[in-house]
N, C-alpha and C positions, 0 to 999 in steps of 0.2 A: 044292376045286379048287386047282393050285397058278395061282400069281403073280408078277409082280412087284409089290414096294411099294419106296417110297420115304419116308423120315423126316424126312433133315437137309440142308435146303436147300444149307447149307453145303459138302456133301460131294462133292455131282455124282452123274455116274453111280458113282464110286464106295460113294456108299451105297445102291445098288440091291441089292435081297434079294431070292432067290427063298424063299417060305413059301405055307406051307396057309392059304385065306383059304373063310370058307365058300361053298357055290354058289348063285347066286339061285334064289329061290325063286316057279319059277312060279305057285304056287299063291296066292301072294299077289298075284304082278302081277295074276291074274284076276278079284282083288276091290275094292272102292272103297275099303278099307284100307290104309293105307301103298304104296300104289300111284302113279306118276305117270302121268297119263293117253295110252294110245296105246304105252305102253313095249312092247319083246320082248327074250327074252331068246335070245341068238345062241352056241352054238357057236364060238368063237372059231376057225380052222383057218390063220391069217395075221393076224399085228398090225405095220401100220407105225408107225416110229420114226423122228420129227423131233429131229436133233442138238440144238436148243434149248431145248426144251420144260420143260426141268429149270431154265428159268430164266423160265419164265410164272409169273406168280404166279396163275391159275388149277391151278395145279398142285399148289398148297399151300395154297388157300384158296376156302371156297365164293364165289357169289353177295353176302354179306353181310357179306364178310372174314373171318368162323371160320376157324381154321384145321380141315385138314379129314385130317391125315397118322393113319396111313399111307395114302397114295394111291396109285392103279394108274394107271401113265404109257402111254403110245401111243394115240392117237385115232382110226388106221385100221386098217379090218378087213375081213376076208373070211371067211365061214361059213356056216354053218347054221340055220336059224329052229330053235329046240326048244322057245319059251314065245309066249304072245299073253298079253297085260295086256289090262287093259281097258282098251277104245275102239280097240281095233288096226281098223286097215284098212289093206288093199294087199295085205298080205301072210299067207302062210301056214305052219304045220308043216311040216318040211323042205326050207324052200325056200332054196336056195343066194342070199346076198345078199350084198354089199361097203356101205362107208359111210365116213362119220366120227362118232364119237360125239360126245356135249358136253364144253366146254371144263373145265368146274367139276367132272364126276363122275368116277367109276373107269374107266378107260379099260381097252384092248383087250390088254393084257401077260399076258393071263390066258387060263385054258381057259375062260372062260365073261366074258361080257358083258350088260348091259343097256342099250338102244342106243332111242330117241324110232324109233319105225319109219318117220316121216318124212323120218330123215337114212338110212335105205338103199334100194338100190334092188338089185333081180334080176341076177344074174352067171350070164350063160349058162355051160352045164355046161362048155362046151370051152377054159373060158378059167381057166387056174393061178387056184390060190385066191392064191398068191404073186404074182402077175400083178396080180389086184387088188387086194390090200390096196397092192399099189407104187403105184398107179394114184390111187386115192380119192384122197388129199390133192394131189398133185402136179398129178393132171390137171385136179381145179377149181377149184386155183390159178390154175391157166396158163389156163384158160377163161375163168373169170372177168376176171383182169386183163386180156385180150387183147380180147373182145369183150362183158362186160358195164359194165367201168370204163374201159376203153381207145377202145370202140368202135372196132375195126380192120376196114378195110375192104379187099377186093382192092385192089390198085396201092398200096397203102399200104407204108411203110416203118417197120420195127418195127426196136428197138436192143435184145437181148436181153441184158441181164448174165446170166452164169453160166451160158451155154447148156451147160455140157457136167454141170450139175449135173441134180437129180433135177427140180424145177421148170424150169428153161432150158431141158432138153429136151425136154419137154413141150410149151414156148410154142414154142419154133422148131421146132417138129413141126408143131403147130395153126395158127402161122405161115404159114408155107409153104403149107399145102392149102389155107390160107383165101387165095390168091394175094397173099400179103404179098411183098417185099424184105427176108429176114429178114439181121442184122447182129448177130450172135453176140462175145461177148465171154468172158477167162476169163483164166486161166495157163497158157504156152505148154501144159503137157503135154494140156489139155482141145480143143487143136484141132482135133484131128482126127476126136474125138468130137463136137463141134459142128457142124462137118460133117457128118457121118453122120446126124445127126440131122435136118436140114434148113436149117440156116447156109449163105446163100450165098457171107458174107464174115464174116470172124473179124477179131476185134483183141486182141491180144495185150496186155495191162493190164499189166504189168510194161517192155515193152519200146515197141512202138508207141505212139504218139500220139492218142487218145479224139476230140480234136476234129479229125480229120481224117479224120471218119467223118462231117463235115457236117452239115446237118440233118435230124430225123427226124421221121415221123408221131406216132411212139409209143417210149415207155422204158419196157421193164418191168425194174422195179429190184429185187433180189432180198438187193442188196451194201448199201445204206445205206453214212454214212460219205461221206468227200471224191468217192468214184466217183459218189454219188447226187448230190450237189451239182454236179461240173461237167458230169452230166448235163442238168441244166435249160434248162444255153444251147444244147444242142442240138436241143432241140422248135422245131420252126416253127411259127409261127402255128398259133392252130387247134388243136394238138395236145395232146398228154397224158402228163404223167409218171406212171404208178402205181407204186407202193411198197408193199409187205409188210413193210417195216419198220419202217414206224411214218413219221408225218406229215414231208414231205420239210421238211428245212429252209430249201432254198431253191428258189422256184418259177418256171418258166419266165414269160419275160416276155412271153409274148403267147399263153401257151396254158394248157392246167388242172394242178393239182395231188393227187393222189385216193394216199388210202393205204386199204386194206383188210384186214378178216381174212375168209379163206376161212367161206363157206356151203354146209352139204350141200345140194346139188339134186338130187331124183329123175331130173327128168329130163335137166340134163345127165349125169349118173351113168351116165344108159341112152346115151346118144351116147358118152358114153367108150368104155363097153364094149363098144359096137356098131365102133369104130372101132377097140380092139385085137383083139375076135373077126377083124376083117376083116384084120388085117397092115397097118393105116395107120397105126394109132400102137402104137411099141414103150415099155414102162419101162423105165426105166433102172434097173435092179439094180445094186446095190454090196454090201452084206453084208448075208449071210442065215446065218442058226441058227438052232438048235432054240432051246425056250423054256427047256428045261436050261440050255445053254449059253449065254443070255442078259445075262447077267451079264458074262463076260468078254470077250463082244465088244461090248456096248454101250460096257461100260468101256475096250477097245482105243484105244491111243495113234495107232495107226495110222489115217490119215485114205483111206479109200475115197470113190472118189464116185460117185455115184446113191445110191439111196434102198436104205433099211437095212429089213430086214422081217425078223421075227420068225416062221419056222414053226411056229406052236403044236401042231400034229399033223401024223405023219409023212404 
């Protein structure tokens, strides 16, 4: 099957390769042999690509620190079941699913994957296999921090960093239906896209003033860095700063401080898709290519924003 792999940490996406990497072998997931229990192996047809990932050190090293290179980068996907391993349930032969894979194994850059059939969940037929693979990571990102670490409730008021990115507009989409005051943040050119998305009010982080957005229910932080710090004085009592970037450094003084890394959920997975099948939540696309051309658009100097997905089949 071809691939992406990666070697030298050092290098970036510039030392991304596409090569021949062999195809899993269903025949073995179906036996108690070198098999992880419950695995399937998927059709890869869409892999999304988180701009940072090249800099997780799961990415170059298992579980136990080995290192683990060449590695296959991207952990979201959209495809086709072709293998059941042993102890599979939920799922079946040709069944159209999305997901995220594990953080430690070979990820989704590839025509072929091996994915815990617990991290996917069913992708009704009418919905872009590109659609979901944008969707997977982003949408339970924003899910999660929003109403499983956030606890966000209607009348509530949410401070969204980076609403007009591939995560921000996800939560101020989620925001908003879940009768939030969503208050979107960014650089001027993401305004309008922040709006669009479901931002009632924007703040312009180069030129406006951050604390003059008052206090809020909820901060979901996506920026880390001085933005997530003078964040904190902005939670009112009660409230909650989450972070995806790692443990805030400084914490609001009368409310919580929560950093997370995303979990595949079946079935938030089925409410995402149920809520883009329906035109309620759109992704945000930014750069898509084939898995040929991979290579030099991952490597692209050019910064697009939404969510970067990789067509693995036309």
């Amino acid at each position: 099957m071809k691939a992406i792999v990666v070697t030298d940490r050092s290098a970036g996406t510039a030392g991304m390769r596409l090569v021949e990497r062999p195809d899993p072998d269903a025949a073995r997931l179906a036996s108690l042999e070198g098999a992880n229990y419950g695995d399937v192996v998927v059709e890869v047809h869409a892999s999304g690509f988180t701009g940072n990932e090249l800099e997780w050190p799961s990415t170059w090293v298992d579980r136990l620190g080995r290192d683990r290179t060449p590695s296959i980068p991207g952990h979201e996907l959209a495809g086709v079941v072709t293998g059941l391993g042993y102890g599979t349930a939920g799922l079946s032969v040709g069944q159209r699913v999305f997901g995220l894979t594990d953080w430690t194994r070979d990820g989704t850059l590839a025509e072929y994957a091996v994915v815990e059939a617990r991290n996917l969940a069913p992708l009704p037929g009418d919905v872009d296999v590109v659609a979901g693979a944008g969707v997977a990571m982003t949408g339970l990102t924003a899910w999660q921090g929003l109403f499983d670490h956030g606890r966000l409730r209607a009348g509530q008021s949410v401070l969204v960093h980076g609403a007009a990115g591939a995560v921000g507009s996800m939560a101020a989409q989620l925001a908003r239906a879940a009768g939030a005051h969503v208050i979107g943040t960014g650089r001027a050119t993401g305004r309008q896209a922040a709006l669009d998305f479901g931002a009632h009010e924007f703040v312009d982080l180069d030129h406006d003033t951050l604390e003059d957005v008052g206090r809020v229910d909820l901060v979901l932080d996506v920026l880390g860095g001085e933005i997530q710090k003078r964040s904190a004085a902005l939670v009112r009592a009660g409230g909650t700063l989450v972070s995806v970037t790692g443990p805030p450094e400084v914490r609001p003084a009368a409310g919580l401080a929560v950093d997370f890394v995303v979990v595949s959920d079946r079935a938030q997975l089925g409410e995402i898709a149920q809520r883009v099948r329906d035109g309620r939540l759109r992704t945000h696309l930014g750069r898509v290519a084939s898995l040929d051309d991979a290579v030099d658009a991952l490597g692209s100097p050019e910064r697009v924003p939404g969510k970067t997905v990789i067509r693995v089949r036309p």
